[in-house]
C-alpha positions as CSV (number, residue, x, y, z in Angstrom):
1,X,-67.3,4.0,31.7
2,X,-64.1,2.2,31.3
3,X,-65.6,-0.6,33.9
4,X,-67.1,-1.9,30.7
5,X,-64.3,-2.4,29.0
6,X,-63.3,-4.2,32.4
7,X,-66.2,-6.1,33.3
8,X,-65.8,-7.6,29.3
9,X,-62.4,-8.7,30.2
10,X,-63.3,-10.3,33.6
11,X,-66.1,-12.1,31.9
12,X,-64.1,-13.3,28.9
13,X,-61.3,-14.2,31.0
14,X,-63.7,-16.2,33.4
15,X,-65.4,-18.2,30.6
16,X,-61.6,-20.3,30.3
17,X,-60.5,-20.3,34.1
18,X,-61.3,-24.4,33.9
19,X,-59.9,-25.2,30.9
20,X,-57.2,-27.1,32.1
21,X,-55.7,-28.6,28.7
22,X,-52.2,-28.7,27.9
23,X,-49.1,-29.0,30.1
24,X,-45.9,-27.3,31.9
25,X,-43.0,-27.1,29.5
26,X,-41.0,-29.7,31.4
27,X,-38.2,-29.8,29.2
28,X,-36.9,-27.1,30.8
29,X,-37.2,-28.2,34.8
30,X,-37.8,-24.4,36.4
31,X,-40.7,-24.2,34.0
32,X,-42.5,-27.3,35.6
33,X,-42.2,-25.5,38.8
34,X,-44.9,-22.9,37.9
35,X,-48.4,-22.6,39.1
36,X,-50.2,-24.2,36.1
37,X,-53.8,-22.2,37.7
38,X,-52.2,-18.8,37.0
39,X,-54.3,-17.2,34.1
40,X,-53.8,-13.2,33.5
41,X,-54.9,-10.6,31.0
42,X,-53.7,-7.1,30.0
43,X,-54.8,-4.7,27.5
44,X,-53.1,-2.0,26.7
45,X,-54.3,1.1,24.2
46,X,-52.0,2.6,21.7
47,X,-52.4,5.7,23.8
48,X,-50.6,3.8,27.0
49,X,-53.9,2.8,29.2
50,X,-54.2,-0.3,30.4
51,X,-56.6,-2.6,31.5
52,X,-55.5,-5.7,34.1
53,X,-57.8,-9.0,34.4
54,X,-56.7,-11.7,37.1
55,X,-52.9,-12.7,37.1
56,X,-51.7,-9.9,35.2
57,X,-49.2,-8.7,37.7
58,X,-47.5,-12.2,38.1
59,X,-43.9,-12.6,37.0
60,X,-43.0,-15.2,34.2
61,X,-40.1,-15.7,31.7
62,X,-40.3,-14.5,28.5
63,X,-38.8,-17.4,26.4
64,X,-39.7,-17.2,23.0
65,X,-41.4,-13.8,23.1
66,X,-37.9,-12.9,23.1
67,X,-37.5,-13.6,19.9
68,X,-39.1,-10.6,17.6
69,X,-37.2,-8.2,20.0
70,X,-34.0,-9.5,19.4
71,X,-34.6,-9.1,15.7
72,X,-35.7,-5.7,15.8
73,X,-32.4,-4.7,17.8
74,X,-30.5,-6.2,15.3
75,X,-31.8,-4.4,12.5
76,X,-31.5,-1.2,14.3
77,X,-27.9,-1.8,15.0
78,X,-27.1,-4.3,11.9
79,X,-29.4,-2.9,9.4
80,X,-31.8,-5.3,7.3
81,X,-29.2,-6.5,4.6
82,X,-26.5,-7.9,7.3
83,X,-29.6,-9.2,9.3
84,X,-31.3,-10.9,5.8
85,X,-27.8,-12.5,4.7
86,X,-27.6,-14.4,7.5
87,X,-32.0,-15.1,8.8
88,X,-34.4,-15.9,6.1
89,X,-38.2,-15.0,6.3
90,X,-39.8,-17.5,5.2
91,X,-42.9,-19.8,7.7
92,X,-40.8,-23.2,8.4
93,X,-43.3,-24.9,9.1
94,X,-41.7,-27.2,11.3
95,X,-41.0,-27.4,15.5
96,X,-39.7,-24.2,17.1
97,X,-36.8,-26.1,18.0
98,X,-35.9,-28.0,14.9
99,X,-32.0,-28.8,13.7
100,X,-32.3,-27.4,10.4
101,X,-32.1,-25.1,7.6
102,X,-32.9,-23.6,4.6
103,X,-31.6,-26.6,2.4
104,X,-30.7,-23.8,-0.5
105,X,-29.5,-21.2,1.5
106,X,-28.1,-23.1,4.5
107,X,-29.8,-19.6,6.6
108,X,-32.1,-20.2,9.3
109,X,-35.6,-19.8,7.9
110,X,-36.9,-17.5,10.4
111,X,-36.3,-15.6,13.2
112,X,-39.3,-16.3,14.8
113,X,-37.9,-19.9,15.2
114,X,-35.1,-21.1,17.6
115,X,-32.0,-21.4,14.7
116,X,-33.3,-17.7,14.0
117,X,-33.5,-16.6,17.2
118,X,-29.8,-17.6,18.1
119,X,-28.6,-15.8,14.9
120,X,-30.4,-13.3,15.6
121,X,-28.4,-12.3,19.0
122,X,-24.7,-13.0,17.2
123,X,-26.3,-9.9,15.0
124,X,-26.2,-7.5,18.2
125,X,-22.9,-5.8,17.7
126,X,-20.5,-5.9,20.9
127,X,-17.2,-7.1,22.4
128,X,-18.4,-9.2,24.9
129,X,-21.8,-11.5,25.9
130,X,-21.8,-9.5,29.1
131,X,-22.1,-6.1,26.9
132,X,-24.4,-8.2,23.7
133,X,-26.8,-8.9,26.8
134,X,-27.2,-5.4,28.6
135,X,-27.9,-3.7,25.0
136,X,-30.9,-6.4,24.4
137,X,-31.7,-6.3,28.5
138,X,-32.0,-2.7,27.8
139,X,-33.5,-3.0,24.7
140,X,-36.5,-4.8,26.2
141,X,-36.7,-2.3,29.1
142,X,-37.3,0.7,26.9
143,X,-40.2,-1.2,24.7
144,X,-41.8,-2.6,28.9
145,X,-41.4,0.8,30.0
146,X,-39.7,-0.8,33.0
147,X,-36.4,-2.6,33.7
148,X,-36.9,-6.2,33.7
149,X,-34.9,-8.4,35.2
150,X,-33.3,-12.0,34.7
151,X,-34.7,-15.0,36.7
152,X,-31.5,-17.0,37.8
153,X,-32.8,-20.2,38.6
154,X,-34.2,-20.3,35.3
155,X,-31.1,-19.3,33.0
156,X,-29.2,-21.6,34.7
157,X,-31.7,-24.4,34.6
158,X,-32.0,-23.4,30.6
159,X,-28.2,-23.7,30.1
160,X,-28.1,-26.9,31.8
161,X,-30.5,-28.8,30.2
162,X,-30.0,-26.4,26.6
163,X,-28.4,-29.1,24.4
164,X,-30.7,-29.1,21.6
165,X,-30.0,-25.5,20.8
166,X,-26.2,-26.4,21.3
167,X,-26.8,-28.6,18.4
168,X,-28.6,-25.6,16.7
169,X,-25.8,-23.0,17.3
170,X,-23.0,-25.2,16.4
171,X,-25.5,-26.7,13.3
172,X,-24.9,-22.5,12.7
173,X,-21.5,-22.4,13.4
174,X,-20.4,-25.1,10.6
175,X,-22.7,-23.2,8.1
176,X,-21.2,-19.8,8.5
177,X,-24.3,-17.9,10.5
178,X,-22.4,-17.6,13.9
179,X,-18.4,-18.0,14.4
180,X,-18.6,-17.8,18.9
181,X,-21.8,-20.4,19.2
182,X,-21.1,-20.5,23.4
183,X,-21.1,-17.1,23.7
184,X,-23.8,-16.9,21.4
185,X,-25.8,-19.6,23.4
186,X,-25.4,-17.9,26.5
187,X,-26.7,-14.8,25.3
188,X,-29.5,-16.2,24.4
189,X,-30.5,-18.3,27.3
190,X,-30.5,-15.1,29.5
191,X,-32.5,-13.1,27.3
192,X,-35.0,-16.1,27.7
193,X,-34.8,-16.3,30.7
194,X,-35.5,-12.7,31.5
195,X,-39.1,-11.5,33.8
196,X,-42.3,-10.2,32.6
197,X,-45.7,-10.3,33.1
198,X,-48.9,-9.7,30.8
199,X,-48.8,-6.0,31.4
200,X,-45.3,-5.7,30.6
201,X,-46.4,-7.8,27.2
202,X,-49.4,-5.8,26.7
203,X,-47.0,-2.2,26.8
204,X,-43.7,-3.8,24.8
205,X,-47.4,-4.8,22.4
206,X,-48.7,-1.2,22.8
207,X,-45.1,0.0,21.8
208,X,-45.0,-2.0,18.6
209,X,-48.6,-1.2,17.6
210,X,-47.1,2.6,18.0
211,X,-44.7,2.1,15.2
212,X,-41.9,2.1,18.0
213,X,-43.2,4.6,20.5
214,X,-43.8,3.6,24.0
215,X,-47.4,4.9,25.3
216,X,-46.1,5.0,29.0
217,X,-43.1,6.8,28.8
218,X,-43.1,8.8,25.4
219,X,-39.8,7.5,24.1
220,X,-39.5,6.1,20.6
221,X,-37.7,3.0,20.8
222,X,-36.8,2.0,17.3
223,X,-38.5,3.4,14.0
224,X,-41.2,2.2,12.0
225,X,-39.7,0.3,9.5
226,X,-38.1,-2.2,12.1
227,X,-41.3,-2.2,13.6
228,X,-43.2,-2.7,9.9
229,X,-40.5,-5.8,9.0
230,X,-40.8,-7.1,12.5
231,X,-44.8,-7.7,12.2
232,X,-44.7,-8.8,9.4
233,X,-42.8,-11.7,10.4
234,X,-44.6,-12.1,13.3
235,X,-47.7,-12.4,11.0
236,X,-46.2,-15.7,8.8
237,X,-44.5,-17.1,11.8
238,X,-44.7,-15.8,15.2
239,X,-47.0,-18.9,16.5
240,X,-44.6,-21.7,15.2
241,X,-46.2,-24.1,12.9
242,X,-49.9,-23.0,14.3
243,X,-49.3,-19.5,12.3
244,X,-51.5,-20.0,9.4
245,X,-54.5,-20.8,12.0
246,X,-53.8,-18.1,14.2
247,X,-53.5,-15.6,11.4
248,X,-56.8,-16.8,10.0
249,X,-58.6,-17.0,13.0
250,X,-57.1,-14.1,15.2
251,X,-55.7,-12.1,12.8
252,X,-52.8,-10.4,14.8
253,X,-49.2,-10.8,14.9
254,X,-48.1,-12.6,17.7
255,X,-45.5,-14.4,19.4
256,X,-45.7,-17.3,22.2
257,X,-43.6,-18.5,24.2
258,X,-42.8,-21.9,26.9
259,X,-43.2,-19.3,29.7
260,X,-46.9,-19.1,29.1
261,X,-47.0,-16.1,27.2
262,X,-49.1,-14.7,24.6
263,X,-48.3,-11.1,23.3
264,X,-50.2,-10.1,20.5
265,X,-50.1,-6.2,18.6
266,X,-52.8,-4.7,16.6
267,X,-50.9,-2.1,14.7
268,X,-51.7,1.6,15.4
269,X,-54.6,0.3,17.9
270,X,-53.8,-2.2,21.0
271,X,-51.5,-4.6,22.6
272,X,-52.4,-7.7,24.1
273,X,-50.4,-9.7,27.0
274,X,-51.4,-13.3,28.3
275,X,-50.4,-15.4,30.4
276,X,-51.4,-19.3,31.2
277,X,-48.7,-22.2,31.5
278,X,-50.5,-24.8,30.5
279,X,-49.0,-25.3,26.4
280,X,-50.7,-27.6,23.6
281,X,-48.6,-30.0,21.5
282,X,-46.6,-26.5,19.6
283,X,-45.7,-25.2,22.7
284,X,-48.7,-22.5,22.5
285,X,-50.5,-21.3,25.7
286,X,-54.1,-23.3,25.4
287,X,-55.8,-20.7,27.6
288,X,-54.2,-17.8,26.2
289,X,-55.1,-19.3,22.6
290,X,-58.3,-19.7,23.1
291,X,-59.0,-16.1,25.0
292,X,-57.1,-13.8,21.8
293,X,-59.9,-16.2,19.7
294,X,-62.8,-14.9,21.3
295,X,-61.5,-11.1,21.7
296,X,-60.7,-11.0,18.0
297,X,-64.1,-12.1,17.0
298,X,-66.2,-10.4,19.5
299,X,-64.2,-7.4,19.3
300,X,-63.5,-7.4,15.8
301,X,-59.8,-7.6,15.6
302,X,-58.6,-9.2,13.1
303,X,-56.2,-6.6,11.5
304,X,-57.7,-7.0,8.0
305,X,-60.6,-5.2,9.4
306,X,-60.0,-3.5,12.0
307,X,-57.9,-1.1,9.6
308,X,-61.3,0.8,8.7
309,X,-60.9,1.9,12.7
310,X,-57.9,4.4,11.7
311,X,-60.6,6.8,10.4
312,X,-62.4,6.9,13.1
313,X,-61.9,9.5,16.0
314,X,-63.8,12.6,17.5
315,X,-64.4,15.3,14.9
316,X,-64.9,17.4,17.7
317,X,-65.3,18.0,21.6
318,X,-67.6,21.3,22.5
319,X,-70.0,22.6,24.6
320,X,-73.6,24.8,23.7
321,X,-74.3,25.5,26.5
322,X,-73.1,25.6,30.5
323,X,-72.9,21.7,31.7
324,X,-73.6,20.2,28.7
325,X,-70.9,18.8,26.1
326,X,-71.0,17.5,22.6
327,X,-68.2,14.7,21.4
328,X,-69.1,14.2,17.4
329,X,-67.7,11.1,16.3
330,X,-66.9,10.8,12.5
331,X,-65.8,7.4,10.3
332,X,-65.5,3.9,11.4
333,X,-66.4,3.0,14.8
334,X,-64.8,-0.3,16.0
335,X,-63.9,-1.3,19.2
336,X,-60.6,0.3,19.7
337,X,-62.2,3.6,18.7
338,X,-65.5,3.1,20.8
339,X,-63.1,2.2,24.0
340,X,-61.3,5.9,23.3
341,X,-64.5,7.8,22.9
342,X,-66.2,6.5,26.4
343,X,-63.1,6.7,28.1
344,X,-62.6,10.5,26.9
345,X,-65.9,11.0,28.0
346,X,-65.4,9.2,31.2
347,X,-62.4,11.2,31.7
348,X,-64.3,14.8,31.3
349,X,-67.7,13.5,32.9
350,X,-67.3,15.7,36.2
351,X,-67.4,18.7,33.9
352,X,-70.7,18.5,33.1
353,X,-74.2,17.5,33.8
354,X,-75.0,16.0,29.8
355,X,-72.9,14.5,27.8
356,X,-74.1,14.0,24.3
357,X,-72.6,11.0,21.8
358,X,-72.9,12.6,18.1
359,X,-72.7,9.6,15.7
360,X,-74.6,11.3,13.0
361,X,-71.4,11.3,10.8
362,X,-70.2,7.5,11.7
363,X,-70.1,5.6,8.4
364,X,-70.2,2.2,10.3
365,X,-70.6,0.9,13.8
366,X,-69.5,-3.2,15.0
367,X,-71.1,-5.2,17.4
368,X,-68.5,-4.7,20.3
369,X,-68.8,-0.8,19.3
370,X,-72.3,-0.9,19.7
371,X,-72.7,-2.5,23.5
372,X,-70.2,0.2,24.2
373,X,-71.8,3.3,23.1
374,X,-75.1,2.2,24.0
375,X,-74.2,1.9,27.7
376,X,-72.7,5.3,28.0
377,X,-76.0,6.4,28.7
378,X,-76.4,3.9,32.1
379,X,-73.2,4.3,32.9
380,X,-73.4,8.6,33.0
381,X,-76.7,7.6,34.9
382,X,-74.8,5.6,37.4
383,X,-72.2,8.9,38.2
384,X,-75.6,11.1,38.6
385,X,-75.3,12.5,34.7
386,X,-77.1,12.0,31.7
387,X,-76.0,10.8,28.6
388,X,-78.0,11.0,25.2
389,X,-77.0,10.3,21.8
390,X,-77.8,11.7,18.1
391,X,-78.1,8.6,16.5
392,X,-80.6,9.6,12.9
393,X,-79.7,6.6,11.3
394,X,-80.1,4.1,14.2
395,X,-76.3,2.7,13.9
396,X,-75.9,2.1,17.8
397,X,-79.9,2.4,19.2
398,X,-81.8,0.1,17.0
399,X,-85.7,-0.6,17.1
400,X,-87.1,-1.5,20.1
401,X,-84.0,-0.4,22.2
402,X,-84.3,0.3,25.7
403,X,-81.8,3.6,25.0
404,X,-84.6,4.4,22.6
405,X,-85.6,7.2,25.1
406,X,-82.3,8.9,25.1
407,X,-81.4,8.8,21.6
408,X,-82.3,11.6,19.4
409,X,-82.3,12.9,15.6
410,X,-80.6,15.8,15.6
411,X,-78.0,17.5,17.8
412,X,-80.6,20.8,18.3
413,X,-82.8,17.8,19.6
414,X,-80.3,16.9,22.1
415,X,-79.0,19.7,23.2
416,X,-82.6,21.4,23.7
417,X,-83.7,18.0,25.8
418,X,-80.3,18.2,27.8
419,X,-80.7,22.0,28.6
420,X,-84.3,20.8,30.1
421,X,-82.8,18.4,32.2
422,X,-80.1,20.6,33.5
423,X,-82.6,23.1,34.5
424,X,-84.5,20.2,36.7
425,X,-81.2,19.2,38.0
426,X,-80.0,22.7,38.9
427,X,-83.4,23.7,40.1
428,X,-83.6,20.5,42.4
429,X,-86.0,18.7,40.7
C-alpha cells in the first residue's frame, strides 16, 4: 500500500519536470557543469523508510546545506555559550554571501549565512584543518548513515574562485570571531564541497526530525537540545532572505544550498531531500521550491499543524479471529500517521485474509489522510485480501463514497462481515 505513497510522489514530482526557471550557480565554475534536467525526490519517515522519486540517487555537493551541521557539531563540542559569543541568531535579511555584521555586536548574524558558517567551523575544536575536517566529514556521515565523500574538482574549483568569503573570513579575523582565516577557509570549502544526494538529505532530515537519532542505523548522533537550537534556526533563517515566505508557506525548517539542494525536517515526523540545479535570484532551488510548496499543502505539513499528528498512532494491532486482524487507530490522523498505519498493514498483509482499519476513536482526519486510508481497501483487493473499515462517524468514507460498501459501524459489524468472507475464500467461493 506504500505504492500510494509512491505513485503521489511520482505525480507531484512530474507536475514540475518542465519548469525550467532559474539557473546554474556559475559563480562557482564546477557548478555550471551540472546537468540542469536532474530533478530528484526522497522522503524519508522518522522511523528510517524511504521513499525515492526520479534523480534521487544522483550525487551533488552539499554547499550550503552544510551549514546547520556544522553548527550543531560545534555546539556538541563547544557548547552553546562559546558558540553564541561568537554567531548571533538573528534572520539577516540580506544575501547569503554578504560582507557584513552585526553593527552592535560585530558577530555574524547567523549561522545559516556564509560569515556564520565560516565561524561556525573555527568552533570545531582541533589541532589541525586536516583533523577540524575529518570530525565534521565524520560528523555528516553518522547523521547520512553513510560515508560521504569530497568532490575534488569542486573544492578546488571553490577555493579558486572563493575570494568573497576570503573577504568574509578576514572581515572575521579583524573583528575577533576567527584568529587562522586560511585554515578556516579551507575547512570550509571542503565541507562544501563534500557529496550527497536527496536520500542522503532526506536520512541526515530523518535524523534531525528524530531529535538526533539516525532511523537507518540506530545511532544517536548528537542530543536534542542541539537538534532543538539547530531548527530553530533553520526556521528564521535557513532559506536566506526567502525565510519568512518559506516559513509561511511551507512551514518546515530548511536549508538550501548552490548545489541544488533542498533538505527540509518535520520534527518527530519526516525528512525531505531535493534536488534541482536550476536556483532563483537567492540562490534557492526553483524546482525543489516549488515541489516542498505543494507537499506541505496537500499533505498538511506545515509544522504548526502537523503537531496534532504526535497523538496519533495505533491503539492496538489484534486479531478475533483466524485470518482476520484489527489495527485501531486513536487521535489525529495526518499524513505522516496515515503513511505508518498502511504501511504497518502493508507490512503484515500476508498474515491474513481481512484486515480491518478501526477509526472509530480518530478525533480528526486531513485530506491527504483520507485518500490514504480510503484506498487501503483497493489496494488489499489488488494483493487478493480484503480490507474494510469501522468508520461510525464517516471521517474517511463520506456520503456517496464508492468504499461505502466496505465501511462499517461497528467493529462486531466488521469482523462478523470479514469472518463471512473468509469462509467464501477458504471454501473456494
Amino acid at each position: 500500500m506504500s505504492h500510494q505513497v509512491q505513485r503521489y510522489l511520482d505525480q507531484i514530482r512530474e507536475e514540475f519536470i518542465g519548469v525550467d526557471d532559474g539557473e546554474l550557480a556559475d559563480y562557482i565554475p564546477e557548478l555550471a557543469r551540472v546537468d540542469p534536467t536532474a530533478f530528484g525526490l526522497s522522503l524519508s519517515s522518522a522511523d528510517g523508510f524511504v521513499y525515492e522519486s526520479g534523480d534521487a540517487a544522483v550525487e551533488f555537493t552539499i554547499q550550503s546545506i552544510s551549514k546547520p551541521f556544522t553548527y550543531a557539531l560545534a555546539l556538541d563540542t563547544s557548547g552553546a555559550d562559546a558558540v553564541d559569543a561568537k554567531i548571533g541568531v538573528e534572520p539577516s535579511g540580506e544575501a547569503f554571501n554578504e560582507i557584513s555584521v552585526d553593527r552592535s555586536t560585530k558577530r555574524p548574524k547567523n549561522p545559516m549565512i556564509n560569515a556564520g558558517a565560516i565561524a561556525a567551523v573555527s568552533l570545531v575544536p582541533a589541532s589541525s584543518p586536516d583533523e577540524r575536517f575529518a570530525l565534521i566529514q565524520d560528523y555528516y556521515s553518522a547523521f547520512a548513515g553513510r560515508r560521504l565523500e569530497i568532490d575534488a574538482e569542486v573544492y578546488a574549483s571553490e577555493k579558486a574562485t572563493g575570494d568573497r568569503n576570503r573577504a568574509i573570513a578576514y572581515m572575521l579575523a579583524s573583528f575577533g570571531v576567527l584568529d587562522d582565516p586560511d585554515d578556516v577557509l579551507d575547512v570550509y570549502f571542503r565541507q562544501c564541497s563534500l557529496k550527497v544526494s536527496a536520500t542522503d538529505l532526506a536520512r541526515m532530515a530523518a535524523t534531525l526530525a528524530r531529535n538526533g537519532v539516525n532511523p537507518l542505523t540506530g545511532r544517536r548522533v548528537t542530543d536534542a537540545a542541539v537538534v532543538r537550537r539547530t531548527l530553530s534556526v533553520m526556521v528564521t533563517c535557513g532559506m536566506y532572505d526567502a525565510a519568512g515566505d518559506w516559513v509561511s508557506a511551507v512551514g518546515m525548517p530548511a536549508k538550501s544550498g548552490v548545489g541544488g539542494g533542498i533538505l527540509a525536517v518535520l520534527p518527530g515526523q519526516l525528512g525531505i531531500g531535493t534536488y534541482s540545479p536550476l536556483l532563483d535570484a537567492k540562490g534557492n532551488s526553483v524546482r525543489s521550491v516549488l515541489l516542498c510548496r505543494r507537499l506541505s499543502e496537500e499533505l498538511g505539513l506545515h509544522f504548526l499543524t502537523v503537531s496534532r499528528d504526535a497523538r496519533a498512532t495505533l491503539r492496538a494491532v489484534y486479531e478475533p479471529h483466524d485470518n482476520i486482524r484489527v489495527y485501531e487507530a486513536h487521535g489525529d490522523l495526518l499524513f505522516c500517521g496515515a503513511e505508518q498505519v498502511v504501511r504497518t498493514v502493508d507490512r503484515g498483509c500476508e498474515d491474513f485474509v481481512v484486515g480491518i482499519l478501526d477509526v472509530s476513536r480518530a478525533d480528526d482526519v486531513d485530506e491527504a489522510a483520507k485518500a490514504l486510508l480510503s484506498g487501503m481497501s483497493t489496494a488489499l483487493h489488488d494483493r487478493g485480501k480484503a480490507g474494510f473499515i469501522v468508520d461510525p462517524d464517516r471521517l474517511v468514507i463520506g456520503e456517496g463514497s464508492e468504499f461505502e460498501s466496505v465501511r462499517f459501524t461497528t467493529v462486531d459489524d466488521a469482523v462478523d462481515a470479514a469472518a463471512t468472507f473468509v469462509r467464501g475464500q477458504l471454501s473456494g467461493g
